[in-house]
DSSP file (Angstrom, degrees, kcal/mol; ACC not computed):
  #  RESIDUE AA STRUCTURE BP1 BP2  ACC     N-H-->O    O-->H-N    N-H-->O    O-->H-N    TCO  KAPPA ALPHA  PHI   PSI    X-CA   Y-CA   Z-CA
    1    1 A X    >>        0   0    0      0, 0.0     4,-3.3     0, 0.0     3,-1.3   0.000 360.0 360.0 360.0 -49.2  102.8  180.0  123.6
    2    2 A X  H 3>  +     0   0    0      1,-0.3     4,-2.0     2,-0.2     5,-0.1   0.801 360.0  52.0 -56.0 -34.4   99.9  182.0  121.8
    3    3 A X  H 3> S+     0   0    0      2,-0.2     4,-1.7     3,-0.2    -1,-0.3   0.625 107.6  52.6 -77.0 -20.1  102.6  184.5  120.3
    4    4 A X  H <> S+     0   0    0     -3,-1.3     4,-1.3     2,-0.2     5,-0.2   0.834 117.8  46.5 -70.6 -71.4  104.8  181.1  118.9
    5    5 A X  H  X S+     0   0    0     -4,-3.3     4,-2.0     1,-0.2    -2,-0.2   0.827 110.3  42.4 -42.1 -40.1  101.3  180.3  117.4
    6    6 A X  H  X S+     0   0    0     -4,-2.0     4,-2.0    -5,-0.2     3,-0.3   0.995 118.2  48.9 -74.2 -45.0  100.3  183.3  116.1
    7    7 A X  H >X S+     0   0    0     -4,-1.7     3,-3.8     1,-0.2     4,-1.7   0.927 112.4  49.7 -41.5 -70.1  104.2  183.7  114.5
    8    8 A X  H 3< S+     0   0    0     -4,-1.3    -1,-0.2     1,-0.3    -2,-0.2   0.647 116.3  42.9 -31.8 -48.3  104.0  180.1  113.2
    9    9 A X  H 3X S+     0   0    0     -4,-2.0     4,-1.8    -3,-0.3    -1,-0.3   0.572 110.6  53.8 -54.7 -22.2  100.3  181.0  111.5
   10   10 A X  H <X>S+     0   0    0     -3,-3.8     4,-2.9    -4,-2.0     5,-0.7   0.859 113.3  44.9 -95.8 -30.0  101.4  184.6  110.1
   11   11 A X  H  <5S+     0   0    0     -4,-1.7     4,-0.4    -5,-0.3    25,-0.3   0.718 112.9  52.6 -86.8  -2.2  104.4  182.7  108.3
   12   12 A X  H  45S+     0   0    0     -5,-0.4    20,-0.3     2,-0.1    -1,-0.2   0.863 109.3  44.8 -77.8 -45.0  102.0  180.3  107.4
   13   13 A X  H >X5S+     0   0    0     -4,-1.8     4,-2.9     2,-0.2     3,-2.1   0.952 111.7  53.9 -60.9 -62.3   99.6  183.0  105.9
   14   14 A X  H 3X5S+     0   0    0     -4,-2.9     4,-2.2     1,-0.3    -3,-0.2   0.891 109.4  46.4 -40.9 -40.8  102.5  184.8  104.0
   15   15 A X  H 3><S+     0   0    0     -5,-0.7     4,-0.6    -4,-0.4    16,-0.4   0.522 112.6  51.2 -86.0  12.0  103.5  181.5  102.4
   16   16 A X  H <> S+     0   0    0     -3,-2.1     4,-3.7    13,-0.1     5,-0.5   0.626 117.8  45.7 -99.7 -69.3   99.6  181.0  101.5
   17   17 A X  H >X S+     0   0    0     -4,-2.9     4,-1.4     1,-0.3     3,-0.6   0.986 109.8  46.8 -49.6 -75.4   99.9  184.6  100.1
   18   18 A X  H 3X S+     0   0    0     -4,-2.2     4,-1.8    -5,-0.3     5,-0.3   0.854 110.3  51.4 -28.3 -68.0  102.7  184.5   98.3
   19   19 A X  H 3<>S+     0   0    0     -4,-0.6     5,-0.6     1,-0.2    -1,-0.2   0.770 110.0  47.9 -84.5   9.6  102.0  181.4   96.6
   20   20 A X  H X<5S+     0   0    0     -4,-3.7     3,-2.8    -3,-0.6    -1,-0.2   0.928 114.8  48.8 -78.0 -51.6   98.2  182.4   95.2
   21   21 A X  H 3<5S+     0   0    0     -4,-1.4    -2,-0.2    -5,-0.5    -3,-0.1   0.663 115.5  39.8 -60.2 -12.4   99.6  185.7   94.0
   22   22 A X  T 3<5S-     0   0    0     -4,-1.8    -1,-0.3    -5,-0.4    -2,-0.1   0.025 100.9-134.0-112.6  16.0  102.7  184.2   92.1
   23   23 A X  T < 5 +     0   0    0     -3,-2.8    -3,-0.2    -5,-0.3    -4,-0.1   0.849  47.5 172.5  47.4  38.0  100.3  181.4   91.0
   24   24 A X      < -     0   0    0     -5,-0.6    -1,-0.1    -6,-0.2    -2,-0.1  -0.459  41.2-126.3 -79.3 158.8  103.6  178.7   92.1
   25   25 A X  S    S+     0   0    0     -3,-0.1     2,-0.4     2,-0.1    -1,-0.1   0.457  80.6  93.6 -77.6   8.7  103.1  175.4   92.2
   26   26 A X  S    S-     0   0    0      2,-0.1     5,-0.2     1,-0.0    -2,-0.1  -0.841  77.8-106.0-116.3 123.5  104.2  174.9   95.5
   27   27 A X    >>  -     0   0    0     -2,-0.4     3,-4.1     2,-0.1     4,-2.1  -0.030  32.3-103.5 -64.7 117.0  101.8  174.8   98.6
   28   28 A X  H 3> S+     0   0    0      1,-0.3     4,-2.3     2,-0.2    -9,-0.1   0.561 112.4  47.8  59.7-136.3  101.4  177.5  101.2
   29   29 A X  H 3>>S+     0   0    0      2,-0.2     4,-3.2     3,-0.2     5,-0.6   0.749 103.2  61.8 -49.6 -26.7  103.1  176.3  104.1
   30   30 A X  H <>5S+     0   0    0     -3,-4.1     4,-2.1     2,-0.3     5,-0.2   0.952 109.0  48.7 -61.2 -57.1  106.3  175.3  102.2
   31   31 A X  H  X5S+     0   0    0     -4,-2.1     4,-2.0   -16,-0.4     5,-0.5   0.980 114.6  40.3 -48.0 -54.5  106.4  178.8  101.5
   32   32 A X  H  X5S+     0   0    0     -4,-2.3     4,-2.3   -20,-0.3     3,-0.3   0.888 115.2  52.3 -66.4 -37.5  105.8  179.9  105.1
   33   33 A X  H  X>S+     0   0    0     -4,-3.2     4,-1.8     1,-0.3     5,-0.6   0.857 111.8  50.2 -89.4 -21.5  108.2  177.2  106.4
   34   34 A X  H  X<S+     0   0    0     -4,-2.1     4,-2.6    -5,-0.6    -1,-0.3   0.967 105.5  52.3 -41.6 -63.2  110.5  178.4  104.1
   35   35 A X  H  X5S+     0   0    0     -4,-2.0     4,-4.0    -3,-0.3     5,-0.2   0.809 112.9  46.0 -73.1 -69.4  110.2  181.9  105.0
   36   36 A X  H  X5S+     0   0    0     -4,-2.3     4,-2.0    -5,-0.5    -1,-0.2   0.912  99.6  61.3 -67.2 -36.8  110.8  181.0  108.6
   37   37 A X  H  X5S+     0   0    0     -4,-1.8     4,-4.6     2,-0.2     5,-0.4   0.949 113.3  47.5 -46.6 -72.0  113.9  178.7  108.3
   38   38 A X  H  X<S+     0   0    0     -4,-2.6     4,-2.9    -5,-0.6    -2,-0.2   0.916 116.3  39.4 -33.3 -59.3  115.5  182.4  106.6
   39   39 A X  H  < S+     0   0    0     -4,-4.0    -1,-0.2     1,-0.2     5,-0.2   0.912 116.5  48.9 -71.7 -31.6  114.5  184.5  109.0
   40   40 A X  H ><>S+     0   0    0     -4,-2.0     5,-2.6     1,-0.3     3,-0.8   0.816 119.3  45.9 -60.0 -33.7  115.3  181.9  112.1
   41   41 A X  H 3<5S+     0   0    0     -4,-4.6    -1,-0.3     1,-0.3    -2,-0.2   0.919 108.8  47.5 -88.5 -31.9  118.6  181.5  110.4
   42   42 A X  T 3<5S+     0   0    0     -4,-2.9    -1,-0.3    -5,-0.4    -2,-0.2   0.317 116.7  50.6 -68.2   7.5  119.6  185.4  109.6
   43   43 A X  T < 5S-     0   0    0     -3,-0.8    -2,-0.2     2,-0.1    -1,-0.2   0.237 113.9-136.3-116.9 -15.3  118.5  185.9  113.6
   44   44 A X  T   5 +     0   0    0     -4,-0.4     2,-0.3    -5,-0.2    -3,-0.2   0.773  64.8  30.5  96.6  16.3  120.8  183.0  114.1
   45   45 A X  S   <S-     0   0    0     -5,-2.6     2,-0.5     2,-0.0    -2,-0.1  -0.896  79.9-103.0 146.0 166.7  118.7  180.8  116.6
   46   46 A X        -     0   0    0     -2,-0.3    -5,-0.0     4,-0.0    -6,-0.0  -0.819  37.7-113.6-114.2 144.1  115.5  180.1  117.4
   47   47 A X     >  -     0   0    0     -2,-0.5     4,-2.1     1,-0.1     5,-0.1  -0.434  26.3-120.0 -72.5 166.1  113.6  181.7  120.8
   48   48 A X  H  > S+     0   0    0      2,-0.2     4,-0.6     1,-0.2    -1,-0.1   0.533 110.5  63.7 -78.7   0.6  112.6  179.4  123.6
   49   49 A X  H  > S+     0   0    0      2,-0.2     4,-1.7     3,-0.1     3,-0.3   0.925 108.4  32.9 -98.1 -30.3  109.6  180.2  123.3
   50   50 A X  H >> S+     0   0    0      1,-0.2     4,-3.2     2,-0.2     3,-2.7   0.947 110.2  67.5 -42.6 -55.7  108.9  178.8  119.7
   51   51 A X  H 3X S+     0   0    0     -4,-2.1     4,-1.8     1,-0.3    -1,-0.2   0.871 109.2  42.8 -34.3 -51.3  111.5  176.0  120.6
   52   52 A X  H 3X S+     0   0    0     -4,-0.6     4,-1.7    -3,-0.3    -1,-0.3   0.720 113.0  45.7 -79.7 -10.8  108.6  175.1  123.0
   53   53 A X  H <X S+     0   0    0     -3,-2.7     4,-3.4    -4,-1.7    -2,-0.2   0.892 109.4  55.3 -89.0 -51.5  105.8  175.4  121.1
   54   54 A X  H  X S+     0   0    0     -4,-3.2     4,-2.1    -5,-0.3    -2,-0.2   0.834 112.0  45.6 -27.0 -58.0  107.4  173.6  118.3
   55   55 A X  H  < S+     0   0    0     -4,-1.8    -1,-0.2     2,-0.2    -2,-0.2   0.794 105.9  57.6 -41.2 -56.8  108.0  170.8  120.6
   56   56 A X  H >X S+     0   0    0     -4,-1.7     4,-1.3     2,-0.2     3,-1.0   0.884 114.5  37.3 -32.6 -68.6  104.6  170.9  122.0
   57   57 A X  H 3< S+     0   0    0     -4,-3.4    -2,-0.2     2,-0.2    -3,-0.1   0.970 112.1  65.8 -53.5 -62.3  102.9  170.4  118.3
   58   58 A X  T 3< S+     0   0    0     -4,-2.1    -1,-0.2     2,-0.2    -2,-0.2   0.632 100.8  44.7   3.1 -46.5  105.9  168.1  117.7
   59   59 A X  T <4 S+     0   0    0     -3,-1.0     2,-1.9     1,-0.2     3,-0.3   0.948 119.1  42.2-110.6 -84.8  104.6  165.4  120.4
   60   60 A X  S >X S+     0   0    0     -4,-1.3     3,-1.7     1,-0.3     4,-1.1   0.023  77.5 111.8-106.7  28.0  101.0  165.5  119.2
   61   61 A X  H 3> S+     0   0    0     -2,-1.9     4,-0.8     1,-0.3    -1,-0.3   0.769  74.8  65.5 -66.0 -16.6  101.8  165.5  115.0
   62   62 A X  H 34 S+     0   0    0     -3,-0.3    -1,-0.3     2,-0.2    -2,-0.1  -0.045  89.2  61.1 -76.3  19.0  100.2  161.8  115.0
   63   63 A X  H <4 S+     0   0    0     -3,-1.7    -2,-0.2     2,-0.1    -1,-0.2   0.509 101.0  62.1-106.1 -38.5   97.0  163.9  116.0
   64   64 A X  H >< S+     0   0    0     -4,-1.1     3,-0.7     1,-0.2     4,-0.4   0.971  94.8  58.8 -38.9 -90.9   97.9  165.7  112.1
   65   65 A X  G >< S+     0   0    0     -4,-0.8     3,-1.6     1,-0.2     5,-0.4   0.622  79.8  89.8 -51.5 -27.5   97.5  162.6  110.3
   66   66 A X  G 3  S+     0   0    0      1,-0.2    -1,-0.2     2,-0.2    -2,-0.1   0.264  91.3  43.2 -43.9   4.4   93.7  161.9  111.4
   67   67 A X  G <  S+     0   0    0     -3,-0.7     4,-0.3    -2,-0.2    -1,-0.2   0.159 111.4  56.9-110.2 -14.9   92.0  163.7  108.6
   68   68 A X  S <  S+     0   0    0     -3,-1.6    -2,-0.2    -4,-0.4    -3,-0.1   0.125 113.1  39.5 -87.7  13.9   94.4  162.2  106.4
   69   69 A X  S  > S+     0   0    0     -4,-0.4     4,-0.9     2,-0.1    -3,-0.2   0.373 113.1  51.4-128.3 -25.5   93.3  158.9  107.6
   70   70 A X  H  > S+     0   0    0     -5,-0.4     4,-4.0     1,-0.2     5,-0.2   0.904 109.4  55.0 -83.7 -23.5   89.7  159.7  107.8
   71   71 A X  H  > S+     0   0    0     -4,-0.3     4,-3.9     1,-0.2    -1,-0.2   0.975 105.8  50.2 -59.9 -43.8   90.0  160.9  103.9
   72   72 A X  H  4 S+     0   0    0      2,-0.2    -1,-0.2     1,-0.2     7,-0.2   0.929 109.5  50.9 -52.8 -37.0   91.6  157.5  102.6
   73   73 A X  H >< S+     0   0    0     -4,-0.9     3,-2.4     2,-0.2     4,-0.3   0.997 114.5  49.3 -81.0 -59.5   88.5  155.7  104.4
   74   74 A X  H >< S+     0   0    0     -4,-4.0     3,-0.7     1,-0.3     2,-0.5   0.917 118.8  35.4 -13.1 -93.0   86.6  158.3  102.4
   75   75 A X  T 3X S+     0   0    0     -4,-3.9     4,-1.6     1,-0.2    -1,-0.3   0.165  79.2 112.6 -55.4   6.6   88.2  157.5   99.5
   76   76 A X  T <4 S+     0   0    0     -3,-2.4    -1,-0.2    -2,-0.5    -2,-0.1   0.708  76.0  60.6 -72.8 -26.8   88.9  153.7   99.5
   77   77 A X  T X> S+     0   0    0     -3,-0.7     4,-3.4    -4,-0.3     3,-2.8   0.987 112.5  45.1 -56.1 -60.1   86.6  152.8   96.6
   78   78 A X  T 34 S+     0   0    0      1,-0.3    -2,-0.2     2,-0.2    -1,-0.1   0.799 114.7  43.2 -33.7 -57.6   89.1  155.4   94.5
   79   79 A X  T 3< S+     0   0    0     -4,-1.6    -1,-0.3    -7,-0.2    -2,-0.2   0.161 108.9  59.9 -80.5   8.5   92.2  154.2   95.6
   80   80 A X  T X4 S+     0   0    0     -3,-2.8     3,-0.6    -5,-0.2    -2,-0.2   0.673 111.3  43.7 -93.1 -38.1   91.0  150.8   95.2
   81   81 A X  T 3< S+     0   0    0     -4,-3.4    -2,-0.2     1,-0.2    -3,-0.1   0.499 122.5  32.9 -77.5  -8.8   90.5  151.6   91.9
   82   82 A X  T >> S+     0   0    0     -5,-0.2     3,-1.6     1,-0.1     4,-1.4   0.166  72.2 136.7-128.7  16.2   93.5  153.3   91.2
   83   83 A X  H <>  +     0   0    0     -3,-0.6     4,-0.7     1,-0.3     5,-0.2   0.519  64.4  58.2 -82.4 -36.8   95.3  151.4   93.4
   84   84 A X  H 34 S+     0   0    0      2,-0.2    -1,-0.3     3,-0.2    -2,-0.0   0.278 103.8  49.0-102.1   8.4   98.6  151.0   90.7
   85   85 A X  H <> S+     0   0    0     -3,-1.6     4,-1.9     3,-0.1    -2,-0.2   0.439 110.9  50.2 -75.8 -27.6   99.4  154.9   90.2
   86   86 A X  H  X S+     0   0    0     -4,-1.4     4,-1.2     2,-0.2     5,-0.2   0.802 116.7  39.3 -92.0  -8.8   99.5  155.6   94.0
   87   87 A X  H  X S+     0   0    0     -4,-0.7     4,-2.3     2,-0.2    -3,-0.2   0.859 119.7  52.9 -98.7 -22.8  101.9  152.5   94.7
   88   88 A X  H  > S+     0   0    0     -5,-0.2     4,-1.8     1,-0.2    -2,-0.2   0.941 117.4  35.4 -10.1 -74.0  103.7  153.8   91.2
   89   89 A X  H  X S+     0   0    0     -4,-1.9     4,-4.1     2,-0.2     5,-0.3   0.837 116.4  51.7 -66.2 -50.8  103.9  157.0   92.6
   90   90 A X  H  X S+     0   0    0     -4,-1.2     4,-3.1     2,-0.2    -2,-0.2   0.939 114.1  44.2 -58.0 -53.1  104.7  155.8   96.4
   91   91 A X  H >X S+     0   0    0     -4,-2.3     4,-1.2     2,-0.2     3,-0.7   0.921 116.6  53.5 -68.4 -76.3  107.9  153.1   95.1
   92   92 A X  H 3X S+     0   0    0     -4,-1.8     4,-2.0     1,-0.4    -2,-0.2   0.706 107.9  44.3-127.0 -55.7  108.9  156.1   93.0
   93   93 A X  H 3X S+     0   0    0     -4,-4.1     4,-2.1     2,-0.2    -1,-0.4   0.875 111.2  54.7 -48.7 -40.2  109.1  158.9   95.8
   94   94 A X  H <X S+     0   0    0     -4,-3.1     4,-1.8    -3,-0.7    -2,-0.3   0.946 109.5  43.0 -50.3 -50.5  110.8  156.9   98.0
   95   95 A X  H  X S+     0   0    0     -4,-1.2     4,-1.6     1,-0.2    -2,-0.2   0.723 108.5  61.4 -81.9  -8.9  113.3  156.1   96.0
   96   96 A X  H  X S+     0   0    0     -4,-2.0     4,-2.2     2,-0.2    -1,-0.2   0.817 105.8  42.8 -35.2 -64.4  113.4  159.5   94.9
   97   97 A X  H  X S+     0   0    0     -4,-2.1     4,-2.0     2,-0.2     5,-0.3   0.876 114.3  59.1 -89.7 -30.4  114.3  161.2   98.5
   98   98 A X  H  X S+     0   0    0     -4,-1.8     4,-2.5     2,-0.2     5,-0.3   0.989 101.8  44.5 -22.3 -90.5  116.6  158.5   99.0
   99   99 A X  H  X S+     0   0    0     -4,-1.6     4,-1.4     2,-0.2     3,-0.3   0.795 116.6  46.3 -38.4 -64.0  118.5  159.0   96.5
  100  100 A X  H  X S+     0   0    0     -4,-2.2     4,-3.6     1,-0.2     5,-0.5   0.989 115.8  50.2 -52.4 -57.7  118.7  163.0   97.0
  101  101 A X  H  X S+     0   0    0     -4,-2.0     4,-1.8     1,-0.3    -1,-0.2   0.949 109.1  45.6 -47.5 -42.1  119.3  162.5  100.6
  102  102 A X  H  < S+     0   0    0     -4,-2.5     4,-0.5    -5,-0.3    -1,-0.3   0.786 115.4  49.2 -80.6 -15.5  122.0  160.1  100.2
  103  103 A X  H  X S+     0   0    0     -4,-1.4     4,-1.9    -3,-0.4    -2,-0.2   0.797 107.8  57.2 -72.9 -45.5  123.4  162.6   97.5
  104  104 A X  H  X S+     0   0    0     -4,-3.6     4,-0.5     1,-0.2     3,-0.2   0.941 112.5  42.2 -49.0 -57.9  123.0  165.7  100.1
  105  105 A X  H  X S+     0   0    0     -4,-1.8     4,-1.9    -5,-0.5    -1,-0.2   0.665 105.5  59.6 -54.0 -38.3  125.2  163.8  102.5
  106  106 A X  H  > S+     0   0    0     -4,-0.5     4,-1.0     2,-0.3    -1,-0.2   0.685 112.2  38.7 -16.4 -66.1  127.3  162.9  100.2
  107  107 A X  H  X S+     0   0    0     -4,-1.9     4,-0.5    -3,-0.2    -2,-0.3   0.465 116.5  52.4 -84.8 -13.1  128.1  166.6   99.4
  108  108 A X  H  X S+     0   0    0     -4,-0.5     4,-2.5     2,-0.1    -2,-0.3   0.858 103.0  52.2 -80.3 -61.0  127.9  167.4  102.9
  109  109 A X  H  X S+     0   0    0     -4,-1.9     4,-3.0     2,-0.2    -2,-0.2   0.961 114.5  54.9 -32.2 -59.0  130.6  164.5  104.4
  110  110 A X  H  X S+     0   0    0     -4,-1.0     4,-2.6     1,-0.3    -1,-0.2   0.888 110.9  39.6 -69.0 -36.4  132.9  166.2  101.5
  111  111 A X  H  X S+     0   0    0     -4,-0.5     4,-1.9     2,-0.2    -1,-0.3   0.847 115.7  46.7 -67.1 -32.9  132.5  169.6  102.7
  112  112 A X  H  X S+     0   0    0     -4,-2.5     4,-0.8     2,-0.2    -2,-0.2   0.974 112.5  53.2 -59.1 -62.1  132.8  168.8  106.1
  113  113 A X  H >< S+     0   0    0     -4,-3.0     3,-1.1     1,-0.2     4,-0.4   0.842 115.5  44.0 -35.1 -66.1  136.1  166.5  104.9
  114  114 A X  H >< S+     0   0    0     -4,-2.6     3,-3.4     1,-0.3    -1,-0.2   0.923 108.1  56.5 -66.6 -51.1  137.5  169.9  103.1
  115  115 A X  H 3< S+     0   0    0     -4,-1.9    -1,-0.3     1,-0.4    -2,-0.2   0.693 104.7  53.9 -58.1 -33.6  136.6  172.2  106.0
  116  116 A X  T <<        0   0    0     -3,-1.1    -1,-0.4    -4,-0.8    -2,-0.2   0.340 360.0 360.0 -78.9   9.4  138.7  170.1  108.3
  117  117 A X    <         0   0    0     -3,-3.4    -1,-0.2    -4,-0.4    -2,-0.2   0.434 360.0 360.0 -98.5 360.0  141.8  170.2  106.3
């Protein structure tokens, strides 16, 4: 388990690296889970013991969101105040990944469709 962690943090650190040194706009960990999705997928499978570790973190990810809950309480005067950019923003992302998701699938069903003919 301690070697899943440490992998899972070093791809975490690389995608932290990367994106201060290319100044992207994209955080960090995106990079790193990025980074890991490639390699997982050019090695073709994932090992069992990351597959467990994964899992492990997996079943306590509602333990994640408890610094993003304590920050809102933090912040409630702010978002009280601002209250009609973040549901702006909120309505507008949703329908956002909706839309791409139901377009991904979309293009996926058709490939699938072609692949069986």
């Amino acid at each position: 388990m301690l070697n899943a962690i440490t992998l899972l943090l070093l791809f975490q650190l690389a995608g932290e690296a990367i994106a201060l040194l290319l100044a992207l706009p994209v955080p960090g960990p995106v990079i790193g889970m990025g980074l890991l999705f490639a390699t997982l997928a050019l090695r073709s499978g994932v090992p069992a013991e990351l597959r467990s570790t994964a899992q492990n973190l997996l079943q306590h990810l509602s333990l994640l969101f408890v610094p993003a809950g304590v920050g809102v309480m933090l912040h409630a005067r702010r978002m009280a105040d601002e209250w009609l950019p973040l549901v702006v923003a909120l309505v507008a992302s949703t329908f956002l990944t909706i839309a791409i998701t139901a377009l991904v699938l979309r293009a996926l069903d058709v490939h699938e469709e072609e692949e069986r003919r």
